[in-house]
Predicted model as a PDB file, atoms N, CA, C, CB and O in Angstrom, pLDDT in the B-factor column:
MODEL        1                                                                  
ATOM      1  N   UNK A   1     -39.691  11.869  86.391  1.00 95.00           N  
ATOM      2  CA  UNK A   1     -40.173  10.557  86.790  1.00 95.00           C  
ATOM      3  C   UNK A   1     -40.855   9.880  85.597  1.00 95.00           C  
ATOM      4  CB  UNK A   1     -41.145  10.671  87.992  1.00 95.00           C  
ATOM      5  O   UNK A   1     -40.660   8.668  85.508  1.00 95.00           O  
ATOM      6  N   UNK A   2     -41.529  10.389  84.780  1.00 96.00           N  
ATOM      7  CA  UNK A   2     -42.394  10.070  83.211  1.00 96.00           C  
ATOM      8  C   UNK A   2     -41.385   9.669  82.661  1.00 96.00           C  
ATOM      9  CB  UNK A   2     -43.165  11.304  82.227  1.00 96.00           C  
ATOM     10  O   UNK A   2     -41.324   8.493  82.302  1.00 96.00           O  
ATOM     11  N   UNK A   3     -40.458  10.444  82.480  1.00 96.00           N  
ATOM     12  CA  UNK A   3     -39.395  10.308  81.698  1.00 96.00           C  
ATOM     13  C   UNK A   3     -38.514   8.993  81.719  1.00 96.00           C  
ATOM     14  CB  UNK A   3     -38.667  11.356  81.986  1.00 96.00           C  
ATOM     15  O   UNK A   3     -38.281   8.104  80.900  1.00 96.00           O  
ATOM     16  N   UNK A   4     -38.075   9.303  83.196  1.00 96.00           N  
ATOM     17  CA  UNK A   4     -37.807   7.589  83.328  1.00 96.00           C  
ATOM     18  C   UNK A   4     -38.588   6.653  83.210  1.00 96.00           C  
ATOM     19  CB  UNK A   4     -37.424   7.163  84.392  1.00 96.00           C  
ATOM     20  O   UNK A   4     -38.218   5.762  82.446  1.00 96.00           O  
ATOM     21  N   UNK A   5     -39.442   6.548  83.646  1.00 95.00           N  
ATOM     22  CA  UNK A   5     -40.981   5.310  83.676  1.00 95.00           C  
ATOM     23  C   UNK A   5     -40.717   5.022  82.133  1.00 95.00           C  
ATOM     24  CB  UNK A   5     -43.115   6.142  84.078  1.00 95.00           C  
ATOM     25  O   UNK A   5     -40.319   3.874  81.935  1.00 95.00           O  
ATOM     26  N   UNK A   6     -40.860   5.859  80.930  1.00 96.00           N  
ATOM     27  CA  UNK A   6     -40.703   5.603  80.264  1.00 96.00           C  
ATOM     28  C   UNK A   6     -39.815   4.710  79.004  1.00 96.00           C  
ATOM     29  CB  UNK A   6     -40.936   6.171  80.515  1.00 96.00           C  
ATOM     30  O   UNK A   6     -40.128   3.943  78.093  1.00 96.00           O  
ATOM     31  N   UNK A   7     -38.530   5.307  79.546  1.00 96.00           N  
ATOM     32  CA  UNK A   7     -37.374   4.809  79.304  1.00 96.00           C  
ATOM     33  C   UNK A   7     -37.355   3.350  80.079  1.00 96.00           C  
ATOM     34  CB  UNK A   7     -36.297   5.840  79.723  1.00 96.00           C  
ATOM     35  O   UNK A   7     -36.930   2.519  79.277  1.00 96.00           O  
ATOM     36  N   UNK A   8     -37.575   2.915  80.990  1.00 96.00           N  
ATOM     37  CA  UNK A   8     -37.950   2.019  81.564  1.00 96.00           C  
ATOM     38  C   UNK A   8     -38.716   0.846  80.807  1.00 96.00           C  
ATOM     39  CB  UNK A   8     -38.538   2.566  82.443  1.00 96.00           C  
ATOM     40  O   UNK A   8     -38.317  -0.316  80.724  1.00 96.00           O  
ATOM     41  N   UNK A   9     -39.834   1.341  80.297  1.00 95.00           N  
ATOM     42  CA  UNK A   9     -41.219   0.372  79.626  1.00 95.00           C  
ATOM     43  C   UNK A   9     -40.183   0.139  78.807  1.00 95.00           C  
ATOM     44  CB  UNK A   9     -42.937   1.014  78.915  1.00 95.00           C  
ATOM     45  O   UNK A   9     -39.563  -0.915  78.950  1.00 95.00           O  
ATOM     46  N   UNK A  10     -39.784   1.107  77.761  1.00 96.00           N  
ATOM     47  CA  UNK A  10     -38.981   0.581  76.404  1.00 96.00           C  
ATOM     48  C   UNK A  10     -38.123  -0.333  76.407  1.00 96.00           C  
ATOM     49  CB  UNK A  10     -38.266   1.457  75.797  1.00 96.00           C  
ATOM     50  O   UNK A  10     -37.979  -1.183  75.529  1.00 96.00           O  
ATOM     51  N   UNK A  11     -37.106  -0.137  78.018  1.00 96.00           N  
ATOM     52  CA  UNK A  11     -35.894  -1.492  77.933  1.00 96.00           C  
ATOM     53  C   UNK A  11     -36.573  -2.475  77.954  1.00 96.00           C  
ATOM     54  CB  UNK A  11     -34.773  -1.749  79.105  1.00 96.00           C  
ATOM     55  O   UNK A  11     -36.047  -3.301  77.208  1.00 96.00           O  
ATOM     56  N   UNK A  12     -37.903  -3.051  78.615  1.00 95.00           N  
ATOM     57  CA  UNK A  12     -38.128  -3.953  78.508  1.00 95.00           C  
ATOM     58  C   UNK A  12     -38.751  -5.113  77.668  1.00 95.00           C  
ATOM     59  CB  UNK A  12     -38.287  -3.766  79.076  1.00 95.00           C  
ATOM     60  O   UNK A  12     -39.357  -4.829  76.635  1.00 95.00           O  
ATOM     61  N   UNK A  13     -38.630  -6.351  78.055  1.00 96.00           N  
ATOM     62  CA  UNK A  13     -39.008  -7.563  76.671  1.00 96.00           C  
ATOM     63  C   UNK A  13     -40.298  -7.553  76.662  1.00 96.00           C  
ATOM     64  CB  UNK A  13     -38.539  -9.296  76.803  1.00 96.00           C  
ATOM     65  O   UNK A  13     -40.952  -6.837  77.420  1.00 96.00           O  
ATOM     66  N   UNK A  14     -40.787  -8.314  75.840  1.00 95.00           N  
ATOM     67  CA  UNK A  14     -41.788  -8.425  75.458  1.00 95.00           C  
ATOM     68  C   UNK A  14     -42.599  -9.251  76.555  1.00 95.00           C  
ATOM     69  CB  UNK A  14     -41.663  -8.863  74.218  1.00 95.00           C  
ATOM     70  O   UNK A  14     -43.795  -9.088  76.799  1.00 95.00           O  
ATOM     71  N   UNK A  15     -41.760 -10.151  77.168  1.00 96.00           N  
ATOM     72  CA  UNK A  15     -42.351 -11.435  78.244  1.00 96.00           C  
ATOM     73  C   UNK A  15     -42.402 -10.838  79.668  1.00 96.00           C  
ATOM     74  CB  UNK A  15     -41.219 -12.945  78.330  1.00 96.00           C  
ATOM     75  O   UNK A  15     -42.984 -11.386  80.604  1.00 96.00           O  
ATOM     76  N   UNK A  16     -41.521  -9.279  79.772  1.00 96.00           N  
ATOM     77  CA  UNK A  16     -41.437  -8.977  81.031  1.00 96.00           C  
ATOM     78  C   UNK A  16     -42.782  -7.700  81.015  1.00 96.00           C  
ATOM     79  CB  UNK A  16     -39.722  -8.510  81.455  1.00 96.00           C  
ATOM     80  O   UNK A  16     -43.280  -7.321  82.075  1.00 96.00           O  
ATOM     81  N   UNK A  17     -43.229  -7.155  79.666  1.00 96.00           N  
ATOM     82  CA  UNK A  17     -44.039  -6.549  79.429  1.00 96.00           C  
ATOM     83  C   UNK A  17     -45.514  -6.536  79.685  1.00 96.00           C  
ATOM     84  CB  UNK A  17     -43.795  -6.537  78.640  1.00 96.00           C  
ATOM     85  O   UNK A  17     -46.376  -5.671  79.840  1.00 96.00           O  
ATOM     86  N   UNK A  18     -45.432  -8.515  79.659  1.00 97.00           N  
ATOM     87  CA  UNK A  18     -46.388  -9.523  79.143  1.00 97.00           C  
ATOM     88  C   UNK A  18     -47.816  -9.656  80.740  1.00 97.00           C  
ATOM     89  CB  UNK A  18     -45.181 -11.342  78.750  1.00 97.00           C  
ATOM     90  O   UNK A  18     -49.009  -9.740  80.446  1.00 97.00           O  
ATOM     91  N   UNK A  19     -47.369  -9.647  82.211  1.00 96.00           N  
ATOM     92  CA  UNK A  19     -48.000  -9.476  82.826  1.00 96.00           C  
ATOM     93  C   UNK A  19     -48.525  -7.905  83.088  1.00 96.00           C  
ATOM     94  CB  UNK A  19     -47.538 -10.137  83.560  1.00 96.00           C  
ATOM     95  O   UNK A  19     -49.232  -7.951  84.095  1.00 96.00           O  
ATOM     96  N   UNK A  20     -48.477  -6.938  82.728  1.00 96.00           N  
ATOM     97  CA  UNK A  20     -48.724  -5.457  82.635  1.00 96.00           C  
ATOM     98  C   UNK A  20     -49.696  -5.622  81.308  1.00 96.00           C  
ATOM     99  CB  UNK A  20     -47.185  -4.387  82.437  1.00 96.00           C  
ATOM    100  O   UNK A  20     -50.908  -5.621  81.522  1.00 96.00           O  
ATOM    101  N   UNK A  21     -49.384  -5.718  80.402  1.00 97.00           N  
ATOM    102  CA  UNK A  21     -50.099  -5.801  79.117  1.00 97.00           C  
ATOM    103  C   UNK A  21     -51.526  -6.803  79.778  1.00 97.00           C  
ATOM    104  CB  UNK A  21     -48.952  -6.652  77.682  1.00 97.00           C  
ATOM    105  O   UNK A  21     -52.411  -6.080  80.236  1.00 97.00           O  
ATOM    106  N   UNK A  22     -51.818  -8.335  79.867  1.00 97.00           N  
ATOM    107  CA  UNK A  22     -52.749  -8.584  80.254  1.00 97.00           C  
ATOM    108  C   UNK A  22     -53.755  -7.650  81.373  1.00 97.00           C  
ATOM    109  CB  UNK A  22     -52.362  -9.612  80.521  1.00 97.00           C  
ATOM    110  O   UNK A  22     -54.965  -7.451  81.271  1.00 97.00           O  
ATOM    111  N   UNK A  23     -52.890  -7.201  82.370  1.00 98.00           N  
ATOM    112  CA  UNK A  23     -53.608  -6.215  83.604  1.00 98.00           C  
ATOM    113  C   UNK A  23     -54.674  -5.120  82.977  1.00 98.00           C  
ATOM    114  CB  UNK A  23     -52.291  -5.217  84.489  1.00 98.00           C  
ATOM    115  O   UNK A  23     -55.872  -4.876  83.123  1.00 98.00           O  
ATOM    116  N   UNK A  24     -53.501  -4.559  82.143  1.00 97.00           N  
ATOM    117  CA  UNK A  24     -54.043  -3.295  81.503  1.00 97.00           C  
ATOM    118  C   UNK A  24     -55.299  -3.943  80.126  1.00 97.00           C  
ATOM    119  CB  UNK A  24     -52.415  -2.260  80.754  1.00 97.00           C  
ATOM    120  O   UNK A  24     -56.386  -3.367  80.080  1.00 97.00           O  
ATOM    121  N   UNK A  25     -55.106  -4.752  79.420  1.00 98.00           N  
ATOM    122  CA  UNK A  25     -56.374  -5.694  78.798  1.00 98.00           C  
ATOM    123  C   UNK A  25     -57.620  -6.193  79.581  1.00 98.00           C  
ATOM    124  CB  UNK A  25     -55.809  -6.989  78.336  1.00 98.00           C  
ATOM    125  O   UNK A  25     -58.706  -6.301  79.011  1.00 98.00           O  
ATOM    126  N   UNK A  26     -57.411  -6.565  81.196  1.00 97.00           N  
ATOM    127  CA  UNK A  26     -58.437  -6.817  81.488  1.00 97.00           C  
ATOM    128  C   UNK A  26     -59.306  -5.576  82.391  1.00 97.00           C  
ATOM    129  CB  UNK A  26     -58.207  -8.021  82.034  1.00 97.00           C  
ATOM    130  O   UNK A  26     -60.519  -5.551  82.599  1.00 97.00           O  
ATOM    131  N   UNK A  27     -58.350  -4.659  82.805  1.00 98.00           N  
ATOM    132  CA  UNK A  27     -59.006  -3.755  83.215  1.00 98.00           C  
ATOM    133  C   UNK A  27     -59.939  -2.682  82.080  1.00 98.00           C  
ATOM    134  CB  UNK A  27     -58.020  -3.165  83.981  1.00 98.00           C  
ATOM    135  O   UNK A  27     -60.859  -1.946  82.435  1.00 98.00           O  
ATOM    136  N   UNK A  28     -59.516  -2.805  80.932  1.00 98.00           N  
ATOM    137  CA  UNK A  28     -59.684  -2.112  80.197  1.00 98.00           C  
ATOM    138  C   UNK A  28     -61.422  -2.772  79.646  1.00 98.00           C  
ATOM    139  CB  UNK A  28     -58.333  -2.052  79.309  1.00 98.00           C  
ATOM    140  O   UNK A  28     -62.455  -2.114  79.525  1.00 98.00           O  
ATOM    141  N   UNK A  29     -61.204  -4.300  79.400  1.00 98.00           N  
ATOM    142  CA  UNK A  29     -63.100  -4.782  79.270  1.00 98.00           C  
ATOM    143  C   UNK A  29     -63.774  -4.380  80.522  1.00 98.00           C  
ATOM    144  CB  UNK A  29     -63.492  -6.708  79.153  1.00 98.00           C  
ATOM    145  O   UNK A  29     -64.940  -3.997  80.610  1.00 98.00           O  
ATOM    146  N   UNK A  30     -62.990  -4.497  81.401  1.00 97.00           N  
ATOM    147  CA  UNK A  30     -64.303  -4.233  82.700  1.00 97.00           C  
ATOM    148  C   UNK A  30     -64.671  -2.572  82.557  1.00 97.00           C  
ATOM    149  CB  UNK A  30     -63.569  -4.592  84.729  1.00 97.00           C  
ATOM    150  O   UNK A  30     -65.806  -2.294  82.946  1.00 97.00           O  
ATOM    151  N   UNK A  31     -63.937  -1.550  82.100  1.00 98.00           N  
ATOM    152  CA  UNK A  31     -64.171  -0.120  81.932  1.00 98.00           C  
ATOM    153  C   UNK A  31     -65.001  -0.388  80.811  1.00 98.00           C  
ATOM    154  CB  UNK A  31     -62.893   0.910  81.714  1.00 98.00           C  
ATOM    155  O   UNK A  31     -66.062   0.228  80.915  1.00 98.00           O  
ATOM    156  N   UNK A  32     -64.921  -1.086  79.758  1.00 97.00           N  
ATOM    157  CA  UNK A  32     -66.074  -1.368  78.729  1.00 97.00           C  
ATOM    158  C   UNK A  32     -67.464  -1.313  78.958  1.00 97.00           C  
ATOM    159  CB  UNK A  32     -65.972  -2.547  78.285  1.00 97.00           C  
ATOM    160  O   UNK A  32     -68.375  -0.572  78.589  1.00 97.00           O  
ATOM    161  N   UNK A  33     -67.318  -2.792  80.018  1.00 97.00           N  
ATOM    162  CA  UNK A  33     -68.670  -2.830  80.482  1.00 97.00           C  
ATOM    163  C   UNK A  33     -69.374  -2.006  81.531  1.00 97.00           C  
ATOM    164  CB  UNK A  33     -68.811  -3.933  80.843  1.00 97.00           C  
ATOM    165  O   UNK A  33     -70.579  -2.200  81.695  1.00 97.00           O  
ATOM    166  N   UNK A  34     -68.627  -0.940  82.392  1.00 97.00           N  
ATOM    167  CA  UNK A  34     -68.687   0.061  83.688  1.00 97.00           C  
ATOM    168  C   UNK A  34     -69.712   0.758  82.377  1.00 97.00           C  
ATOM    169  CB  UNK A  34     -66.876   1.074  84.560  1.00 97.00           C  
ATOM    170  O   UNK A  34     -70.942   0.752  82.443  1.00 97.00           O  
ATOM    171  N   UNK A  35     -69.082   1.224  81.443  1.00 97.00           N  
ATOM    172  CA  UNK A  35     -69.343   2.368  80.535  1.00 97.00           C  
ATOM    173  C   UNK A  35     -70.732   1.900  79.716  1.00 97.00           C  
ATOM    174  CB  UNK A  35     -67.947   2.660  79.464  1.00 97.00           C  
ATOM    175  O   UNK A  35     -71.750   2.592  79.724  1.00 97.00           O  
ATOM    176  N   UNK A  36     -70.640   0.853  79.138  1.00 95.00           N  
ATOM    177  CA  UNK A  36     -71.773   0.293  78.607  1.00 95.00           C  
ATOM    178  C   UNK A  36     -73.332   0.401  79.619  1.00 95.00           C  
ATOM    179  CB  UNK A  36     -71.276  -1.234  78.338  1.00 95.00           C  
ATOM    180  O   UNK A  36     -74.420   0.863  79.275  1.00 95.00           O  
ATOM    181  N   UNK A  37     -72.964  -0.150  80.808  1.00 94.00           N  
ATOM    182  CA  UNK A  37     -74.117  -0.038  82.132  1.00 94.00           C  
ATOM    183  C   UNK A  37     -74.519   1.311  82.188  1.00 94.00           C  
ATOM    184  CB  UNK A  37     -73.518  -0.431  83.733  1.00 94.00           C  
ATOM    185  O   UNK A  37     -75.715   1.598  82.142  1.00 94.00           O  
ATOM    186  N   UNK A  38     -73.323   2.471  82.317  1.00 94.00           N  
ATOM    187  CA  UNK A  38     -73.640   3.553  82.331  1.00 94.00           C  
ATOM    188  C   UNK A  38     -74.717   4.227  81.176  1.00 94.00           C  
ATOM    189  CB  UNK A  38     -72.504   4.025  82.409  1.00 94.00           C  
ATOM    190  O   UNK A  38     -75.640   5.027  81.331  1.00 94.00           O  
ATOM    191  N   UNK A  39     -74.391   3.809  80.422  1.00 94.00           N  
ATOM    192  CA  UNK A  39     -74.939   4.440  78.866  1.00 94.00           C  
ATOM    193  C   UNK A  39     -76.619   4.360  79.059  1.00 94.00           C  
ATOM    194  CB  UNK A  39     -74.340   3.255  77.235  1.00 94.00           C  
ATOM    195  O   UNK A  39     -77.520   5.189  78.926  1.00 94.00           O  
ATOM    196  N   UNK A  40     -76.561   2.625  79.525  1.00 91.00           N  
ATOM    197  CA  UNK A  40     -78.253   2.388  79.260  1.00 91.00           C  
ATOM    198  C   UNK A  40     -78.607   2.936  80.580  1.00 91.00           C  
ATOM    199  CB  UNK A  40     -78.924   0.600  78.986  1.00 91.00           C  
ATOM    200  O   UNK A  40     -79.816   2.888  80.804  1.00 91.00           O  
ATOM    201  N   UNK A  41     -78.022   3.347  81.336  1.00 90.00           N  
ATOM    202  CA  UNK A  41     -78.932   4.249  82.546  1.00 90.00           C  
ATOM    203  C   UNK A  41     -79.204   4.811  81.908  1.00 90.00           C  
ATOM    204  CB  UNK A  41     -78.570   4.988  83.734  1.00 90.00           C  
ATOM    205  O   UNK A  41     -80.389   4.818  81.574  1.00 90.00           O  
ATOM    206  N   UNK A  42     -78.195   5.724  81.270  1.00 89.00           N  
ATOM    207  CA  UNK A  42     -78.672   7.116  81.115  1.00 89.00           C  
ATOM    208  C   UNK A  42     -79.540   7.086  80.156  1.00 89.00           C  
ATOM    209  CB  UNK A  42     -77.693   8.111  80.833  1.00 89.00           C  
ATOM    210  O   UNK A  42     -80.258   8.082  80.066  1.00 89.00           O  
ATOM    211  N   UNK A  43     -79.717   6.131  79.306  1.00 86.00           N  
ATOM    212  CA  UNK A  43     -80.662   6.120  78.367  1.00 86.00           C  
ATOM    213  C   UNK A  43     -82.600   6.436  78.821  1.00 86.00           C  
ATOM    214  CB  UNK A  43     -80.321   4.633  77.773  1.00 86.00           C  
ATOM    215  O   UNK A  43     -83.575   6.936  78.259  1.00 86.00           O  
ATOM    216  N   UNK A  44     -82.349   5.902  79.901  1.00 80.00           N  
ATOM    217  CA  UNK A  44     -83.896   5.462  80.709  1.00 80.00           C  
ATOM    218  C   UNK A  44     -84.233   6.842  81.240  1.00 80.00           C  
ATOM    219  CB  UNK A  44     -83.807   4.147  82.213  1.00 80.00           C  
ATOM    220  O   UNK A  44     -85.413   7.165  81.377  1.00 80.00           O  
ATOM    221  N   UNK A  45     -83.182   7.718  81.561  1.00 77.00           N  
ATOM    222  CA  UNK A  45     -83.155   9.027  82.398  1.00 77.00           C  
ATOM    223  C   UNK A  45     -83.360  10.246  80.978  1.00 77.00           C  
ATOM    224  CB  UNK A  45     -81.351   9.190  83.466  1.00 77.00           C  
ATOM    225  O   UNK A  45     -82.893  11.368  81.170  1.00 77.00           O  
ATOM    226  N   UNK A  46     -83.840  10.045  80.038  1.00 70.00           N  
ATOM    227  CA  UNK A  46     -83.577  11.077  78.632  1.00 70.00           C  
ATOM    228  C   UNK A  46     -84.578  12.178  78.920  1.00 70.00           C  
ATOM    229  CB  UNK A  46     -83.960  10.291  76.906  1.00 70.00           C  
ATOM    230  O   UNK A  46     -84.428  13.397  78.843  1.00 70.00           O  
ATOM    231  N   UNK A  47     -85.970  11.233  79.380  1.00 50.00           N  
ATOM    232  CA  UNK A  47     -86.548  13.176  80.009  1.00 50.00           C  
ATOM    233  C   UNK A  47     -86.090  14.014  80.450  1.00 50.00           C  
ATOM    234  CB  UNK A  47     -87.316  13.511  80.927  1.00 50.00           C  
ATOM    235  O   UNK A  47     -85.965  15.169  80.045  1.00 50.00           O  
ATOM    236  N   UNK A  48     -85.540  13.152  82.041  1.00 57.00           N  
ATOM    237  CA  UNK A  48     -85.285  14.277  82.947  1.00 57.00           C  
ATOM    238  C   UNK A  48     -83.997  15.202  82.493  1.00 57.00           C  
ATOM    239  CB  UNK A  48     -85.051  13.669  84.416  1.00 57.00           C  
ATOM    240  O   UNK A  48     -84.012  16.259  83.123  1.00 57.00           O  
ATOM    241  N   UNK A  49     -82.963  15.113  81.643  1.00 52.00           N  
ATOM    242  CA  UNK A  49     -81.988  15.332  80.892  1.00 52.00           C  
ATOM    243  C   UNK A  49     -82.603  16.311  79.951  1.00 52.00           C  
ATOM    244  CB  UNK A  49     -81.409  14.124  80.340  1.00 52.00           C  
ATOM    245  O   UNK A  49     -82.023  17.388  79.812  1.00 52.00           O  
ATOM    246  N   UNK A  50     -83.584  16.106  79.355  1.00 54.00           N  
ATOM    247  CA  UNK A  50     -84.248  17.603  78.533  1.00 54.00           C  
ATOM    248  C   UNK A  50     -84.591  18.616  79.839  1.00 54.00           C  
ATOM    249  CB  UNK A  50     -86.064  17.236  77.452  1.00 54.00           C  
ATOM    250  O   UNK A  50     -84.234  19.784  79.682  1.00 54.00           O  
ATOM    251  N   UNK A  51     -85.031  18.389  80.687  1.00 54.00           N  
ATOM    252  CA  UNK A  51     -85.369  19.360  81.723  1.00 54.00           C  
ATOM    253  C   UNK A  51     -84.258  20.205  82.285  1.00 54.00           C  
ATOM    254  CB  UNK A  51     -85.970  18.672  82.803  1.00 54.00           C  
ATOM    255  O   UNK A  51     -84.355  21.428  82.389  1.00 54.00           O  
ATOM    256  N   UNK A  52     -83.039  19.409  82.698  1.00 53.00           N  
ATOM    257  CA  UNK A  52     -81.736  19.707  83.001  1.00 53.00           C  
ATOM    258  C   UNK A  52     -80.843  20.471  82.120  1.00 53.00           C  
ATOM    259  CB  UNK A  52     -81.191  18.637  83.225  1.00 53.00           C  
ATOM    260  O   UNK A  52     -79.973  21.245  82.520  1.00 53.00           O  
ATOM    261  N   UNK A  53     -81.170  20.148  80.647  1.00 54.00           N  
ATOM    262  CA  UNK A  53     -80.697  21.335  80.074  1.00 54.00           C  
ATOM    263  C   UNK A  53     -81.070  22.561  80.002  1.00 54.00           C  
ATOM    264  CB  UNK A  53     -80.587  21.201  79.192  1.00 54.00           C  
ATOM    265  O   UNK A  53     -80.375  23.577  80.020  1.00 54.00           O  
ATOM    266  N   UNK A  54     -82.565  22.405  79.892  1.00 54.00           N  
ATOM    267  CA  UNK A  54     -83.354  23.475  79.811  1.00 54.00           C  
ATOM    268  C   UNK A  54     -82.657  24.609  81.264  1.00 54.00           C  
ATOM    269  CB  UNK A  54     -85.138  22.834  79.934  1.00 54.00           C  
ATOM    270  O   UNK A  54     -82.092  25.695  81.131  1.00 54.00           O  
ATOM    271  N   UNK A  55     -82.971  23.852  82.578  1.00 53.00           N  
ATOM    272  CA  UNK A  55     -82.316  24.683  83.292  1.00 53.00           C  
ATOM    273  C   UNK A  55     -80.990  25.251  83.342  1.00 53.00           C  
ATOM    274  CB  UNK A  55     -82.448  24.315  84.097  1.00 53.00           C  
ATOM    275  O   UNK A  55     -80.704  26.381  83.738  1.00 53.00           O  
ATOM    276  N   UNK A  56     -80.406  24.588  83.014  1.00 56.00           N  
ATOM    277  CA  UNK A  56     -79.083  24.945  82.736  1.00 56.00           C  
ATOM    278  C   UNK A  56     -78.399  26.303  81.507  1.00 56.00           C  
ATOM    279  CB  UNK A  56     -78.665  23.575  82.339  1.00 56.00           C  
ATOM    280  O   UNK A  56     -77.428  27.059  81.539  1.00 56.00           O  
ATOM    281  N   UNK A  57     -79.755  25.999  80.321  1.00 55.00           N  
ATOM    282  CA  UNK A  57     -79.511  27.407  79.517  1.00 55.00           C  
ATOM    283  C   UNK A  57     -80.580  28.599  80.119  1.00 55.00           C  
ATOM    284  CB  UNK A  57     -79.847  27.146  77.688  1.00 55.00           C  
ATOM    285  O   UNK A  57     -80.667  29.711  79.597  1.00 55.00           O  
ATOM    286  N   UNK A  58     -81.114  28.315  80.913  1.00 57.00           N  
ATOM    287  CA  UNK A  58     -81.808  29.596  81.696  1.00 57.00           C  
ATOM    288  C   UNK A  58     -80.438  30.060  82.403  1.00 57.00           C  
ATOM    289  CB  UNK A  58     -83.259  29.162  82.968  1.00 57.00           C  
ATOM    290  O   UNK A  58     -79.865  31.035  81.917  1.00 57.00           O  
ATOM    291  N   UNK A  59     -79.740  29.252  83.808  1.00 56.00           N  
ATOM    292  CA  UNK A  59     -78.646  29.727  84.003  1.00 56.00           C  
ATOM    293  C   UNK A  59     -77.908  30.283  83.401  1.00 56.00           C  
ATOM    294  CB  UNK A  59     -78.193  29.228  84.288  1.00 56.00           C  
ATOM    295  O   UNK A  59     -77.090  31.155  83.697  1.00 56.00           O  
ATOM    296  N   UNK A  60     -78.117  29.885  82.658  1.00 58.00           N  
ATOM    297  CA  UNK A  60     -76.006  30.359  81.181  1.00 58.00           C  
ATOM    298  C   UNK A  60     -76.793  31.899  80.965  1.00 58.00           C  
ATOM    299  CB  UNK A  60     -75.647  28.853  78.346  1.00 58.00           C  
ATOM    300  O   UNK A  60     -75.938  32.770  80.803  1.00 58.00           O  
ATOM    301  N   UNK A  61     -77.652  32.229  80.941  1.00 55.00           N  
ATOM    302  CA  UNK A  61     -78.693  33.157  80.202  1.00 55.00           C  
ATOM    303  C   UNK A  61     -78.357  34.355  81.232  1.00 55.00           C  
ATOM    304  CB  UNK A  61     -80.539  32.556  80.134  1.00 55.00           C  
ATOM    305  O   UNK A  61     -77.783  35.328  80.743  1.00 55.00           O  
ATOM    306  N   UNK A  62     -78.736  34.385  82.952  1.00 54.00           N  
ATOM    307  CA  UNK A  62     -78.709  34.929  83.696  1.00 54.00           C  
ATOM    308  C   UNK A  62     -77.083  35.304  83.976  1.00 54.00           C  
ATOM    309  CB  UNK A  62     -79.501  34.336  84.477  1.00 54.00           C  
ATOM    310  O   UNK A  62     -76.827  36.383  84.510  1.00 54.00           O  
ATOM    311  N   UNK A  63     -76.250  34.599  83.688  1.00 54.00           N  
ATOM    312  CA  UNK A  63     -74.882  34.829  83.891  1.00 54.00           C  
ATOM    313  C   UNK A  63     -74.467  35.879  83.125  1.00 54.00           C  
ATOM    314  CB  UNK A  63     -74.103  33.732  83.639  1.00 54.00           C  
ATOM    315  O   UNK A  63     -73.871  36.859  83.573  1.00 54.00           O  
ATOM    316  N   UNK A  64     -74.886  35.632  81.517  1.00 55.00           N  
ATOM    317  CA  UNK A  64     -74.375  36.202  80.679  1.00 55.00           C  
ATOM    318  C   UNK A  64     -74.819  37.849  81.002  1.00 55.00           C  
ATOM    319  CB  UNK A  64     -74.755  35.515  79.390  1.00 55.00           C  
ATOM    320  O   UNK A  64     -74.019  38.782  80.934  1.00 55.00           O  
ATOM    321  N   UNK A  65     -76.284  37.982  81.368  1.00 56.00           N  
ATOM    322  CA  UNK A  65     -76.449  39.141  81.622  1.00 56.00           C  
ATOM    323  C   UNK A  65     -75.767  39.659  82.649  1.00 56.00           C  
ATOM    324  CB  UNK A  65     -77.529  39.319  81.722  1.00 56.00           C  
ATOM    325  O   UNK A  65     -75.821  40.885  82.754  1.00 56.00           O  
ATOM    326  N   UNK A  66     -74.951  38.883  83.673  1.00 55.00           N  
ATOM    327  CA  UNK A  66     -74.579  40.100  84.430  1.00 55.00           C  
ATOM    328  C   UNK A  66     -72.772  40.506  83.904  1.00 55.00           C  
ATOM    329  CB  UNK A  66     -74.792  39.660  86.338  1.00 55.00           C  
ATOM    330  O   UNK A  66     -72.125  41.533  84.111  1.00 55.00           O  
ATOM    331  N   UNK A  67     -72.457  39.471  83.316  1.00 55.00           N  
ATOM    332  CA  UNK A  67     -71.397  39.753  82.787  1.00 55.00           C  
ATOM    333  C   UNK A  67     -71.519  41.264  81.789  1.00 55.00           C  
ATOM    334  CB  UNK A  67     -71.032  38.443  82.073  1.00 55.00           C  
ATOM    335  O   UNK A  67     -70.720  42.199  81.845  1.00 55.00           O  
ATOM    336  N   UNK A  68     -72.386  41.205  81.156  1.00 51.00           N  
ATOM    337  CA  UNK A  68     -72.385  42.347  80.152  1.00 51.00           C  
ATOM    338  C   UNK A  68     -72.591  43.811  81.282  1.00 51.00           C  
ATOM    339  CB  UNK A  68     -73.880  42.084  78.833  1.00 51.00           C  
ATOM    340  O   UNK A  68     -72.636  44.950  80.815  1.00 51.00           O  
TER     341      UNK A  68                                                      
ENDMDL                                                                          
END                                                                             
């Protein structure tokens, strides 16, 4: 199915390309800005994120011992 889809995109022109190409351009700024919003959350959240690791290499810690 890739395979064809593919073969597909290629036959086509540039003008029949042309409404897909904008779609995929404008979805692509709005994932910009999704991602950008995201960032400065997480920016505000940087304590609690040192804490979360911290727990997280206590976990990794306890695992490892029972693995051995």
């Amino acid at each position: 199915v890739g395979k064809a889809g593919g073969d597909k995109w290629k036959s086509l022109s540039d003008a029949e390309k042309a409404p897909f190409v904008a779609t995929a351009e404008k979805k692509k700024q709005e994932y910009e800005k999704t991602i950008l919003a995201y960032n400065k959350k997480l920016e505000g959240k940087n304590s609690e994120e040192d804490e979360s690791d911290k727990s997280k290499s206590e976990v990794n810690d306890d695992e490892e011992d029972e693995v051995d």
